[in-house]
N, C-alpha and C positions, 0 to 999 in steps of 0.2 A: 422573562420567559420567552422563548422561543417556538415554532413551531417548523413544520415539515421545511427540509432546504433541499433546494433543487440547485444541481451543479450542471454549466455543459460547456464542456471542455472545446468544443469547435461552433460556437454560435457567432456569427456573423455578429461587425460592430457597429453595423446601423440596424441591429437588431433588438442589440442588446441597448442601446439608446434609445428606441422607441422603445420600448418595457416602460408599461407607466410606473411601476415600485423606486423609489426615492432612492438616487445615489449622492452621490459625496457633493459634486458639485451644487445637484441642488439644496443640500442642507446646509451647504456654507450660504449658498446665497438666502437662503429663509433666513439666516443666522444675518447677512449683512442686511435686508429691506424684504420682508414680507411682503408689502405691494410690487416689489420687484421681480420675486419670485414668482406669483400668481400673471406680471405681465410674461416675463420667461415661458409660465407652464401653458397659457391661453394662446401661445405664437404672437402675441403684438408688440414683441422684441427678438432683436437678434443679437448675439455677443458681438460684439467687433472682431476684429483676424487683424493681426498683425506679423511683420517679418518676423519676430524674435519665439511665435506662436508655431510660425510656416516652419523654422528651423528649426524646434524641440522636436513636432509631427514627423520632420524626415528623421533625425536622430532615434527617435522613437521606433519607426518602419525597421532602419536599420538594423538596430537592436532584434528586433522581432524576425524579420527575414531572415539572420544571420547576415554579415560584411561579406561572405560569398556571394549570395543573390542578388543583395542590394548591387552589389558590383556589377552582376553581371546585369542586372534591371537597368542600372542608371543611365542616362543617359546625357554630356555633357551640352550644355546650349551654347551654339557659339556666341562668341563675343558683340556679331554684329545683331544681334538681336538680343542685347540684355538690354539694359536701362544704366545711366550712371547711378543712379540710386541702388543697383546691386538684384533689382523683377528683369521680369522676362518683357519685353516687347508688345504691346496689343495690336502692335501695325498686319496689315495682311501678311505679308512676308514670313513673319515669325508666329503666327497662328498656322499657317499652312506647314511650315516645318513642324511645330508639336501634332497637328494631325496627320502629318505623315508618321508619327512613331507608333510603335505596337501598341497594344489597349493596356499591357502592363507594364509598358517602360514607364522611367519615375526620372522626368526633366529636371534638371539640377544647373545652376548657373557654374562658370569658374570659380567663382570666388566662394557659394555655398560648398562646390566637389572640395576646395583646399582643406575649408573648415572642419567639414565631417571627418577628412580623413587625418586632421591633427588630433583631433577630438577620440580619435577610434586607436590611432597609435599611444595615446596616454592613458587613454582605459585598459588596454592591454596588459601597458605599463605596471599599471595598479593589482598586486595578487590578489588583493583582497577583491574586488572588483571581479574582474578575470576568474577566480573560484568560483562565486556565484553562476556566473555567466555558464559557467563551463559545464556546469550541476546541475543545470535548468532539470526538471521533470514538468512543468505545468507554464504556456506563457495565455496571457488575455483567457482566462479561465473565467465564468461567469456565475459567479454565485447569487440566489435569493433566497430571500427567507422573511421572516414575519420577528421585526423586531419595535417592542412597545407598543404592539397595535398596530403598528406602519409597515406595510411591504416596502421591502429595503433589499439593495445591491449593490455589488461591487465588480469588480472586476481587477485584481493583481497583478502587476505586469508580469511577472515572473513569480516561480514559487521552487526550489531545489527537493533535492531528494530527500533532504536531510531536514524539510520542514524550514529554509529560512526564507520568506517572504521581502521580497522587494523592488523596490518602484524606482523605475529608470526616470531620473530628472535632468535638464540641461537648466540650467541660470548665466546670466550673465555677472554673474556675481566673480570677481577674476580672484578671489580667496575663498572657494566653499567651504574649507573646514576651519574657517575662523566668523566668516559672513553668512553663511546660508540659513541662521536662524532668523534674519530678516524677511527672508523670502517666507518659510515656513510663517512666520505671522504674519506676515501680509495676505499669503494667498489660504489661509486655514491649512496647510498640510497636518496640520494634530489632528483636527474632525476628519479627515482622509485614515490616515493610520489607524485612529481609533474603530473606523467603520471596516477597514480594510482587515485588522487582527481579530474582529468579531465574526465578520465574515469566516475569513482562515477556522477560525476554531470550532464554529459549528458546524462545519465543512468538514473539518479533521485533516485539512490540507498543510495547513501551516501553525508555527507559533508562534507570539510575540518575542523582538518588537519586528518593526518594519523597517530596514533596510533602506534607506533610501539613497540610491547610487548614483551621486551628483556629479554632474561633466560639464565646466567650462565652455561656454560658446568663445570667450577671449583669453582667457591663457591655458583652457584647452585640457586641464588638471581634473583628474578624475577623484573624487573620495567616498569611502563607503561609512556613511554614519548613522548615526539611531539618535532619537528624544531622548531626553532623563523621562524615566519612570514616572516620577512624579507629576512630571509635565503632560503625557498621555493618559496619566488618570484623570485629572483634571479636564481634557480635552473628550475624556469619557463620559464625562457626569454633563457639560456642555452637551455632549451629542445626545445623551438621554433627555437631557431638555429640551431639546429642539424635536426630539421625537413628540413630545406631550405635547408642546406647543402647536405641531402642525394638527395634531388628534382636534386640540380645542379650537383651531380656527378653521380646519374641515367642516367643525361640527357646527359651529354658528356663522361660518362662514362671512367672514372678519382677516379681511387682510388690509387694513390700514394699518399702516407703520407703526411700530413701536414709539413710547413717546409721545404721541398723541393726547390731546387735552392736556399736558402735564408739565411743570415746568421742570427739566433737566437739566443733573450736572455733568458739566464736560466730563471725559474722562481720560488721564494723562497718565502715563504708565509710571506706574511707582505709587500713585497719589488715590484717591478715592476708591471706587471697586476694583481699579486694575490691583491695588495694593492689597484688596478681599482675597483677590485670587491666589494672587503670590502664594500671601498667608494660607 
């Protein structure tokens, strides 16, 4: 059951992040360490940032700005103030140059300006990709709503006119439509989809599935692909579970790890519960 859903189409994204109601990321990480999550949600952790993170975010901006603005935003950092490691400089010299630029220029090394713009010329490439793009009606749209008891959100990167919902991704994965469902079970992209097509449709914004339009950081290769059905239901009944789960550890307030007191068995994909699932 569901209750009242509140949509807003221009809400700021450090806004929509402070909203205490439970999004994707934090229900993967309840799903990977409940004591993890509780140190996440209390501030006595910080994720890490990595280059491969920094480059998804501008890719992401991109997207969102349109490749016109971003163009006309970016601004390139010269050579003498990169790093060989590929960052920007922290010496005074190259901190005074970034403060010399507008409050909305978006500094970009040589070597990230090449990448985005190979990355932008094969997305193009891709019609299927490119259609979507082109059809936008909704981008960072902020839905909540009351699912299982838990105040829950999302946020779609894009959503067309024609109701297809989908999520701009970069991997470095240099074959996404043979490799990319690695990534998806690594990083839980199903419990994403799952919350992101629930979202959609008590909204009446979009339909299932979710789109997810993956673009090469190293060979640069755009492709527009969806889960098997079967695999998103299943990622469904998971996400309802982690809804009840966080009801019952709100309520007694119990966040020590799964597994605890108990002796467990590994679990290896093909072989014990991962083989429950399949099934």
């Amino acid at each position: 059951m569901t209750t009242e859903v509140r949509v807003e189409r221009a809400l700021p994204i450090g806004e929509y992040h402070a909203h205490k109601s439970l999004g994707s990321t934090d229900l993967k990480t309840l799903e990977q360490s409940a004591h993890f999550f509780r140190l996440l949600r209390d501030g006595e952790k910080t994720r890490p940032d990595t280059a491969s993170l920094a480059l998804g975010r501008l890719w992401h901006t991109l997207l969102d700005l349109t490749p016109e603005v971003f163009g006309e935003r970016s601004v390139v950092v010269p050579n003498k103030f990169c790093l060989a490691s590929g960052g920007v400089s922290t010496k005074k010299e190259a901190k005074e140059f970034l403060a010399s630029l507008p409050d909305d220029a978006i500094p970009v090394t040589p070597d990230v300006s090449e990448q985005l713009g190979r990355m932008l010329d094969l997305f193009q490439a891709n019609a299927a990709a490119w259609d979507i793009y082109e059809n936008l009606v909704h981008q960072e749209v902020s839905i909540f709503w009351e699912w299982g008891g838990v105040a829950v959100k999302c946020r779609p990167d894009a959503i067309t006119g024609e109701g297809v919902l989908a999520d701009w991704k970069s991997t470095s994965e240099a074959n996404p439509l043979a490799d990319f469902g690695r990534s998806v079970r690594k990083f839980g992209y199903g419990l994403s989809a799952a919350l992101y097509e629930e979202g959609c449709r008590v909204a009446g914004l979009a339909s299932p599935p979710m789109h997810f339009v993956v673009t090469s950081t190293t060979s640069f290769e755009t492709q527009v692909l969806t889960l098997p059905p079967a695999y998103t239901a299943n990622c469904r009944d998971r996400l309802l579970d982690l809804l009840s789960e966080y009801v019952e550890r709100e309520e007694s307030n119990n966040w020590m790890p799964n597994g605890y007191g108990e002796i467990n068995e590994i679990e290896m994909w093909g072989y014990g519960k991962q083989l429950e699932r399949v099934l």
